[in-house]
C-alpha positions as CSV (number, residue, x, y, z in Angstrom):
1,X,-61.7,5.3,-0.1
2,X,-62.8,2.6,-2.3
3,X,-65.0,0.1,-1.6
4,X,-63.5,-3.5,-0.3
5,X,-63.6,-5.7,-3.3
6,X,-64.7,-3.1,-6.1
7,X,-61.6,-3.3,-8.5
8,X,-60.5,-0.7,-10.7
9,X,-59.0,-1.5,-13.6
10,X,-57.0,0.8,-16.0
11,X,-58.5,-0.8,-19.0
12,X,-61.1,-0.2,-21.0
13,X,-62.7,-2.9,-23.3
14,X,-64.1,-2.3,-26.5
15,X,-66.5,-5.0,-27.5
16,X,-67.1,-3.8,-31.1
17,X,-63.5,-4.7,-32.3
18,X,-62.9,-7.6,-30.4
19,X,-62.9,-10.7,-33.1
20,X,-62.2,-13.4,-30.6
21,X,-58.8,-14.3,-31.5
22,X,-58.0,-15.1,-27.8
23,X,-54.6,-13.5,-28.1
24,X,-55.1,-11.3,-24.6
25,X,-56.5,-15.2,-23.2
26,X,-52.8,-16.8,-23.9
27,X,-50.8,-14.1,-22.6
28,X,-52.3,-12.9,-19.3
29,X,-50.5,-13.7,-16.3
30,X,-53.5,-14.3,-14.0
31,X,-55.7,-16.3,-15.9
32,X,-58.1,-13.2,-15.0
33,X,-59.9,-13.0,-19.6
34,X,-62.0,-15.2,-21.3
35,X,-63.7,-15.0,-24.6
36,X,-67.3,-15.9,-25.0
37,X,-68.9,-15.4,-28.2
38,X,-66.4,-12.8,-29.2
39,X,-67.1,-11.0,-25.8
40,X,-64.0,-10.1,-23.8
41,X,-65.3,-11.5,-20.0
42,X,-62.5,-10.4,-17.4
43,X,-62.5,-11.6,-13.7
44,X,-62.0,-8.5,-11.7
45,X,-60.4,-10.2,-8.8
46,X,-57.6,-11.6,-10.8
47,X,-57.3,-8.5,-13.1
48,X,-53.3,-7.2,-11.9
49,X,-52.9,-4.3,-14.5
50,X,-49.8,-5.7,-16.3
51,X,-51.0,-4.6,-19.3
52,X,-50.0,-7.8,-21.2
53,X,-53.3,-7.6,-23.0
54,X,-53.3,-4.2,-24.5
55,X,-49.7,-5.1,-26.1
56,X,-51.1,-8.2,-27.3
57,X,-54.5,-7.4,-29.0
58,X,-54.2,-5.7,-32.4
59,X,-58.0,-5.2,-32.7
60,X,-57.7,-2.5,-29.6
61,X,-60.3,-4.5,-28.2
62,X,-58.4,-3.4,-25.1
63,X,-57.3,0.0,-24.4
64,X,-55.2,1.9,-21.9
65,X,-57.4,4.1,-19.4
66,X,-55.8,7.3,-18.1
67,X,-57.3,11.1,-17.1
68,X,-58.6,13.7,-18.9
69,X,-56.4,16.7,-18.5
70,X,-59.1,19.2,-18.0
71,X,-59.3,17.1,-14.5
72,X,-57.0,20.0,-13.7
73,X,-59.7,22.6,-14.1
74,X,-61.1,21.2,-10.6
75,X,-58.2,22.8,-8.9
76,X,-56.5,25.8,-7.3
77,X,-53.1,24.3,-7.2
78,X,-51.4,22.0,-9.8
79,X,-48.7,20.1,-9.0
80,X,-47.3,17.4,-11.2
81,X,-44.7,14.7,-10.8
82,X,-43.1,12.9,-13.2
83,X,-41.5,9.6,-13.8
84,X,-38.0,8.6,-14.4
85,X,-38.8,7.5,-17.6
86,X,-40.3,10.3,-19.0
87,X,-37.0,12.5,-19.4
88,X,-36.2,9.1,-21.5
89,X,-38.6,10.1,-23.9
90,X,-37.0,13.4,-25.7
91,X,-34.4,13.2,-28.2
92,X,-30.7,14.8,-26.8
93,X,-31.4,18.2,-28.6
94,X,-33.4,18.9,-25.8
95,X,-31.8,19.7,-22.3
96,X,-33.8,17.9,-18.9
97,X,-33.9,21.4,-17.6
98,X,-36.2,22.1,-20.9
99,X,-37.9,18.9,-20.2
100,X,-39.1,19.6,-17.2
101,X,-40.2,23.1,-17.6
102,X,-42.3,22.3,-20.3
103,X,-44.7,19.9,-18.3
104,X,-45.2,23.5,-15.9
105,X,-46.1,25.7,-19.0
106,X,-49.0,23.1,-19.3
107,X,-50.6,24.8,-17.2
108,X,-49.3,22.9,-13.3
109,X,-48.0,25.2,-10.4
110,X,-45.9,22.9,-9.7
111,X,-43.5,20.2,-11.0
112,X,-41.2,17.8,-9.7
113,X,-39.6,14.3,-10.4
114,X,-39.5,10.8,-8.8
115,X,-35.7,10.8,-9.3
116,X,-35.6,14.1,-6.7
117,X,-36.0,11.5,-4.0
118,X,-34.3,8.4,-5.2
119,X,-31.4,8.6,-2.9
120,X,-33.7,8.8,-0.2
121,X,-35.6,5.4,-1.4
122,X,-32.1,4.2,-1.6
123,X,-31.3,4.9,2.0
124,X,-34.5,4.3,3.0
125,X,-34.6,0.8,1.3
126,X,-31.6,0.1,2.7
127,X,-32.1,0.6,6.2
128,X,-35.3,-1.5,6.5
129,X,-33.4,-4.6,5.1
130,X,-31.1,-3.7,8.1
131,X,-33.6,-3.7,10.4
132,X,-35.5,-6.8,9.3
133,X,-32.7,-9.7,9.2
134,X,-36.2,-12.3,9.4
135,X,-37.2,-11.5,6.1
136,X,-35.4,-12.6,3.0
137,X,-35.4,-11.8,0.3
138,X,-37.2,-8.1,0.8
139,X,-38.8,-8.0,-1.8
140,X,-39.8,-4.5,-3.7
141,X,-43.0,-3.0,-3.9
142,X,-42.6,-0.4,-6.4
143,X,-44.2,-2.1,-8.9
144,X,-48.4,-2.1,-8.5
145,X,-48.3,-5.0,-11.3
146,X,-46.2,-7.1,-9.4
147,X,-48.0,-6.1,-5.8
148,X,-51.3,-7.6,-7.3
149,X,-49.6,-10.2,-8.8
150,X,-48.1,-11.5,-5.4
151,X,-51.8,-10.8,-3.6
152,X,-53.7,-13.2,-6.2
153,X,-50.5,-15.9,-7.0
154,X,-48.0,-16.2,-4.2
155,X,-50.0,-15.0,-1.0
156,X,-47.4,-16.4,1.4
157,X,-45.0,-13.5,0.1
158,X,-47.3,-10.5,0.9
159,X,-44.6,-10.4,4.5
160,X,-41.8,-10.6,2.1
161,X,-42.9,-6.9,0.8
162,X,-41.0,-3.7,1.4
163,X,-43.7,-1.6,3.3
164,X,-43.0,1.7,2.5
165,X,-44.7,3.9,-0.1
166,X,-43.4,4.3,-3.4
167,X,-41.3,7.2,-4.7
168,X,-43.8,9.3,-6.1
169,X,-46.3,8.6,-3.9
170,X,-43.9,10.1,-1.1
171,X,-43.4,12.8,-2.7
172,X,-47.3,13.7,-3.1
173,X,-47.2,13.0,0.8
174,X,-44.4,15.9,1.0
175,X,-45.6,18.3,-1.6
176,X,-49.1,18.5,-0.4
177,X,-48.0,19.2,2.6
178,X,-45.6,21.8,1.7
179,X,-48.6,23.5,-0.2
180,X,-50.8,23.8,2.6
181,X,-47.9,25.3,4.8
182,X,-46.6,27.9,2.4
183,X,-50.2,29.2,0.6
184,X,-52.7,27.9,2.9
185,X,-54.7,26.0,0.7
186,X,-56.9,23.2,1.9
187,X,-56.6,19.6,0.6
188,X,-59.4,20.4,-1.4
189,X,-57.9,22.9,-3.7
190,X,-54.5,21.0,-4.2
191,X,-54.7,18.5,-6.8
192,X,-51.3,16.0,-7.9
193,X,-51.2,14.2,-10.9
194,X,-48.8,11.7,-11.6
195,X,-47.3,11.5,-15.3
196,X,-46.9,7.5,-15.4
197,X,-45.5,4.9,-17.3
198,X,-47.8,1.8,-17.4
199,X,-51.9,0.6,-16.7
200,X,-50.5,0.0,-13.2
201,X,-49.4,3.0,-12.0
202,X,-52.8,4.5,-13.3
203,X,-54.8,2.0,-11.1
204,X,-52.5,2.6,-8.0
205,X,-53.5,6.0,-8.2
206,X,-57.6,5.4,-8.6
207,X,-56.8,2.3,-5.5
208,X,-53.7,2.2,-3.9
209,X,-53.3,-0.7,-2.2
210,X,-52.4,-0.5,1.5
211,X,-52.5,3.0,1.7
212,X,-54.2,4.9,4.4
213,X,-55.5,7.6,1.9
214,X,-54.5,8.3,-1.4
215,X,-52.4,11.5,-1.7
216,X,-53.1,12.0,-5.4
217,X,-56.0,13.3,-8.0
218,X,-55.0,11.6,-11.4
219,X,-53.0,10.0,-13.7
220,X,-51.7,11.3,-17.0
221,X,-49.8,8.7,-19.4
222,X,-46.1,9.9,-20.5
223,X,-48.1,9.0,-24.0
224,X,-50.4,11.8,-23.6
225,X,-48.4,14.5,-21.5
226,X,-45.2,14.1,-24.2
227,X,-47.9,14.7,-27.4
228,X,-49.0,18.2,-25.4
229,X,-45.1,19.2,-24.6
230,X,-43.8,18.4,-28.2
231,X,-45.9,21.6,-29.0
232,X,-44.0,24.1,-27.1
233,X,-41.2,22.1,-26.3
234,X,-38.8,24.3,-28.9
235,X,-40.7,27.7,-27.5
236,X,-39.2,26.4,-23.7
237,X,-35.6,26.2,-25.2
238,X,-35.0,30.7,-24.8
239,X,-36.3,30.4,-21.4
240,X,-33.8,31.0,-19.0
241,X,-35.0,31.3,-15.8
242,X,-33.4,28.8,-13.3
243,X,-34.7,25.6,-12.0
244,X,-33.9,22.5,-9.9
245,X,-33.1,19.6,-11.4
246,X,-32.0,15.9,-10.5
247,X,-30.4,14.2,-13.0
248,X,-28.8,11.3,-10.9
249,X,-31.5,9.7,-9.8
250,X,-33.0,9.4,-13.7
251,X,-31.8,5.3,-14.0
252,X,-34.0,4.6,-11.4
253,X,-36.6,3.8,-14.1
254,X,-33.9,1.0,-14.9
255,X,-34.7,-2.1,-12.7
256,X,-30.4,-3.3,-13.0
257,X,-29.9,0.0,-12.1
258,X,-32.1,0.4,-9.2
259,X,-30.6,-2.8,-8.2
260,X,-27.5,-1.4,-8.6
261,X,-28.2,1.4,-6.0
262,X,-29.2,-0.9,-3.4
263,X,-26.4,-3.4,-3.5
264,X,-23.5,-3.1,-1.1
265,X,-21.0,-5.1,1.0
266,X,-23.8,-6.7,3.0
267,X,-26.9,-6.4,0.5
268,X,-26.8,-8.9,-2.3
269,X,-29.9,-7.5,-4.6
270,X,-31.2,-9.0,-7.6
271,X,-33.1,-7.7,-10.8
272,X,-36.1,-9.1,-12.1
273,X,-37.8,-7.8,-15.5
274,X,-40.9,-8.8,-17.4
275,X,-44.0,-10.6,-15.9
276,X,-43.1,-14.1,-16.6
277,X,-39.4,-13.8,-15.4
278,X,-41.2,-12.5,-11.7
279,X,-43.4,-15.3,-12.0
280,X,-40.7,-17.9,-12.4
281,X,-38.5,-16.1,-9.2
282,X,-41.3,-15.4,-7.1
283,X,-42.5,-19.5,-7.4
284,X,-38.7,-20.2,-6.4
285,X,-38.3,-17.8,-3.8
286,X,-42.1,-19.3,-2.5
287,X,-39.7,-22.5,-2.4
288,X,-36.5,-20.6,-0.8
289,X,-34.2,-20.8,-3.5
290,X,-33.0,-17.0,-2.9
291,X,-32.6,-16.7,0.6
292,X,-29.2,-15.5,-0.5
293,X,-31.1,-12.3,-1.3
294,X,-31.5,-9.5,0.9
295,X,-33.4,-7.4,-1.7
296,X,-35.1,-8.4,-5.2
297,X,-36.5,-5.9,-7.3
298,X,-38.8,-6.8,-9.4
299,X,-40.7,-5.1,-12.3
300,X,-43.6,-6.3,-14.4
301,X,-41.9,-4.4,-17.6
302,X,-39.1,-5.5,-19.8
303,X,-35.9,-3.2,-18.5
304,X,-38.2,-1.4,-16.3
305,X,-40.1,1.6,-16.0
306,X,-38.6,2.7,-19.5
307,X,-40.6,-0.8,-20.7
308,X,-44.2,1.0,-20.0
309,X,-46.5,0.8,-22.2
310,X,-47.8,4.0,-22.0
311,X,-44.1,5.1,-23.0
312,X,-43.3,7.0,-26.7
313,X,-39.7,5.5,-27.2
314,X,-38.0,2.2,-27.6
315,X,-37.0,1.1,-24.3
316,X,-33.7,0.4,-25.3
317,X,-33.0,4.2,-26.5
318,X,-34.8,5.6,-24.1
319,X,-32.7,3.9,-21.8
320,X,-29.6,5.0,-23.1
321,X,-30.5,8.8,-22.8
322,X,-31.5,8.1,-19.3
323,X,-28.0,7.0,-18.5
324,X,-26.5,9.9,-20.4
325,X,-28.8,12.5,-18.5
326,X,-27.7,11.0,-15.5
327,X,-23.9,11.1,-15.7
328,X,-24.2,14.6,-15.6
329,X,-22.3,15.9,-12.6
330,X,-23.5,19.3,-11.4
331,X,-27.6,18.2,-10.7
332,X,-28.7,19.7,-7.6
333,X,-29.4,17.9,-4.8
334,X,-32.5,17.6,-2.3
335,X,-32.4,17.7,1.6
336,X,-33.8,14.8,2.9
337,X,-34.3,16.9,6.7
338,X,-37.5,16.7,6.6
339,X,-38.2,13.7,4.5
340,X,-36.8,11.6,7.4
341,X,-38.5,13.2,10.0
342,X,-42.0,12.4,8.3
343,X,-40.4,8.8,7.8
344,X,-39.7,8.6,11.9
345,X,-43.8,9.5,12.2
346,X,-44.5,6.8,9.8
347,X,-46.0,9.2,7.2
348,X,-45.0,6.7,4.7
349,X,-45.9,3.2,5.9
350,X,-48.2,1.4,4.3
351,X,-51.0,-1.6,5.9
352,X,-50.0,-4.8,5.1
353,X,-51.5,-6.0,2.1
354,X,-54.2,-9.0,2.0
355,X,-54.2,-11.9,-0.8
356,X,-57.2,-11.4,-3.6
357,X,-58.4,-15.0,-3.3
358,X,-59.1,-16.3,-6.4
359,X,-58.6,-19.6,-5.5
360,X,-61.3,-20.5,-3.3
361,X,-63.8,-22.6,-5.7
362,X,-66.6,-22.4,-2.6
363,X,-67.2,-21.2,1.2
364,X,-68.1,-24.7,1.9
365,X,-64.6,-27.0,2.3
366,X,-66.6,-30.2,1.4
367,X,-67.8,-28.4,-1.6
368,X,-64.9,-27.1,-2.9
369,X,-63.6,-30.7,-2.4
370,X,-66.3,-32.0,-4.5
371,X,-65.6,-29.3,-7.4
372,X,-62.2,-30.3,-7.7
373,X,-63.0,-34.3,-8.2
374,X,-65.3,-32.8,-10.5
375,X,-62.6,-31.0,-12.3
376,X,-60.3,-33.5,-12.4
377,X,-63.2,-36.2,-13.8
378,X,-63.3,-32.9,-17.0
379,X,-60.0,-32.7,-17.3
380,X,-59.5,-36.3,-18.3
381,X,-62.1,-35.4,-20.8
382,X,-60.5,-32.4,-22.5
383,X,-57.7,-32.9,-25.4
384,X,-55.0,-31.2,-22.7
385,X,-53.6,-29.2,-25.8
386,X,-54.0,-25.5,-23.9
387,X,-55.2,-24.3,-27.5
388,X,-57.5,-21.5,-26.1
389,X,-60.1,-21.9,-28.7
390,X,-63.1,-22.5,-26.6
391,X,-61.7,-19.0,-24.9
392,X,-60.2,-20.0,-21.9
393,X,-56.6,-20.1,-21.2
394,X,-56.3,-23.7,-20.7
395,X,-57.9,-26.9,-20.0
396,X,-57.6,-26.8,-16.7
397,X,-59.2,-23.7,-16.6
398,X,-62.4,-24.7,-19.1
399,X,-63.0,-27.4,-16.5
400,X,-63.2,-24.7,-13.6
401,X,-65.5,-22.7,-15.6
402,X,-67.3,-25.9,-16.1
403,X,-67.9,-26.6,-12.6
404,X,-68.6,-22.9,-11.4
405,X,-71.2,-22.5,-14.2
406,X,-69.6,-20.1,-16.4
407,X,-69.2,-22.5,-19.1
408,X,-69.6,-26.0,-21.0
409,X,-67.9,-28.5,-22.1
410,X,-69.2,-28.4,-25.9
411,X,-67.2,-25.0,-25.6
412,X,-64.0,-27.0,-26.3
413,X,-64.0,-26.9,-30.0
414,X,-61.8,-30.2,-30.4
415,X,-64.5,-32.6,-28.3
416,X,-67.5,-30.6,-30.2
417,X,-65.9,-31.5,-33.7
418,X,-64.7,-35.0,-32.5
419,X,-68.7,-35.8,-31.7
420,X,-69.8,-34.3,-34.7
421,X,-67.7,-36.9,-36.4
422,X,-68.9,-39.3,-34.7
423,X,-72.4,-38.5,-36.0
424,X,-71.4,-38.3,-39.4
425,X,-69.9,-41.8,-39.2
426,X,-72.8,-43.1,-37.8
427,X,-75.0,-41.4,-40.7
């Protein structure tokens, strides 16, 4: 278990091509980067893996992190699981039975998908928005970005969170388990790797957040796994040999789809894509403008899962093969038996989650008072412009750094040029 209030971050920074443009400043959601003297500086605590920086910086001053894959090599048992979005990834000449057994000619035991037990989330979900009339809007917790983001920006939410364990996280639950039954192995020799879409889903694997213990060993980007099967995709196309597949539960990497699932006579859900878009609902429902709601899901990347950035494809494309691969009609389908009986034991609950705060300017309440006179009194001082050029992502936020020591106020570019006029003038 990791230790309380050691982050880890599924980013890796690489000072040598950072050129301090402040691009990654401007777009994170969190306030969490600054730029000092074209040094990338990030604030671990507010750090929610959105991945909003690695999109924005063209310098790849910021890069994706993700596992080796001889990480394998450290186990007796492989078994892999694999997004909904991944099937999205492969053009139609290639069948999802094909798809999937190419990831176990990689060299895994095992493989299986998250879309296996989506009508069991669905159920699931479903039944714990029956059983908890007091909270509304549920809201989802599938989506490790938009977990953190609640814990550092709308703490009074963390209730409003559906605490149950994600799909594939369930499923590493179940399969290790069925491991140790059926070949005796100890936890030791079984290692599961997720094949994700996004920075978040590889940090939710390294710390899962109010998880008891994590039931996986790595994370593998769709990027990286989809480069080793387009080698011997074509030789997987003669194989013949039977396998399992589940098709229908592919859209769930589609946020109005998952929606969709949910929704019935007396659920009203609604769908929430791309990190600014949750900020804007989760401030409103903070305000109970959606008590309407019974369920919002909510998912930090454009369209959804398909919108990862550790994705191949277009999300729009890869979005229409997922809808195509799932319309097919004669997928096979899991038994949930056993599924629900661990769900009764409360195999998959999670502990409620705590806020990150980031807030908190000092211990001491008269001090903290005192720092936020002071950064009002710098506030009136700056230009109020946002530009970012001193490397922080607003004014505000140069006149916090001000007062916690972090920076100065000849860092803001506009007042340092305004007094060097002021000299020349004077000369």
């Amino acid at each position: 278990m990791y230790q309380k209030n050691v982050y880890f971050h599924a980013l890796r920074i690489m000072q040598e091509n950072c050129t301090g443009c402040t691009a990654c400043v401007k777009v994170c959601p969190t306030e969490a980067i600054r730029i000092r003297n074209k040094t990338i500086v990030i604030d671990e605590r507010r750090c929610i893996d959105c991945g909003n920086c690695i999109t924005a910086c063209s310098f790849k001053a910021i890069v994706p992190y993700y596992d080796e894959f001889d990480i394998m090599n450290n186990f007796k048992h492989k078994i892999a699981i694999f997004s909904t979005a991944y099937a999205g990834q492969f053009s139609e000449e290639n069948n999802y039975a094909t798809i999937k057994k190419t990831i176990l000619r990689l060299g895994f035991d095992e493989v299986a998908e998250e879309s296996s037990v989506v009508d069991f989330m669905t159920e699931m979900i479903q039944k714990y928005i029956r059983e908890n009339q007091d909270i509304r809007p549920v809201l989802s917790s599938g989506c490790p970005a938009v977990v953190r983001l609640i814990q550092v920006r709308f703490p009074s939410l963390l209730s409003n969170l559906f605490h149950i364990e994600a799909p594939m996280s369930i499923l590493s639950y179940y399969l290790r388990e069925q491991a140790k039954k059926k070949h005796n192995f100890t936890d030791e020799e079984i290692g599961v790797f997720l094949i994700v879409p996004c920075v978040s889903q590889v940090t939710a694997v390294h710390q899962p957040e109010g998880t008891y213990k994590s039931y996986q060993d790595g994370a593998f980007s769709i990027k990286q796994i989809y480069s080793k099967a387009q080698e011997i995709i074509k030789e997987t196309w003669y194989d013949n040999e039977p396998i399992d597949t589940y098709e229908s539960g592919l859209t769930y990497g589609i946020a109005a789809k998952e929606a969709d699932r949910i929704d019935s006579e007396d659920i009203r859900v609604l769908s929430v894509t791309g990190i600014d878009n949750c900020i804007e609902i989760l401030s409103r429902i903070e305000d109970h403008h959606f008590d309407q709601y019974q369920y919002v899901v909510l998912r930090s990347c454009d369209v959804g899962c398909v919108g990862g950035g550790l994705n191949v494809e277009n999300k729009f494309i890869a979005m229409s093969r997922l809808k195509k691969l799932a319309n097919k009609l004669n997928d096979d389908k899991l038994d949930y038996t056993e599924f629900w009986d661990l769900h009764k034991k409360k195999k998959f609950d999670v502990l409620k989650l705590k806020p990150r705060s980031i807030m908190e300017l000092d211990d001491n309440l008269f001090a903290a008072l005192e720092k936020i006179q002071k950064i009002q009194k710098i506030v009136k001082q700056l230009p109020g412009i946002n530009c970012s050029a001193c490397g922080c992502p607003t004014c505000y936020a140069l006149a916090e750094d001000i007062v916690q020591g972090k920076a100065k106020i000849s860092d803001c570019v506009i007042l340092y040029k305004q007094n060097l006029d002021k000299i020349d003038k004077k000369g």
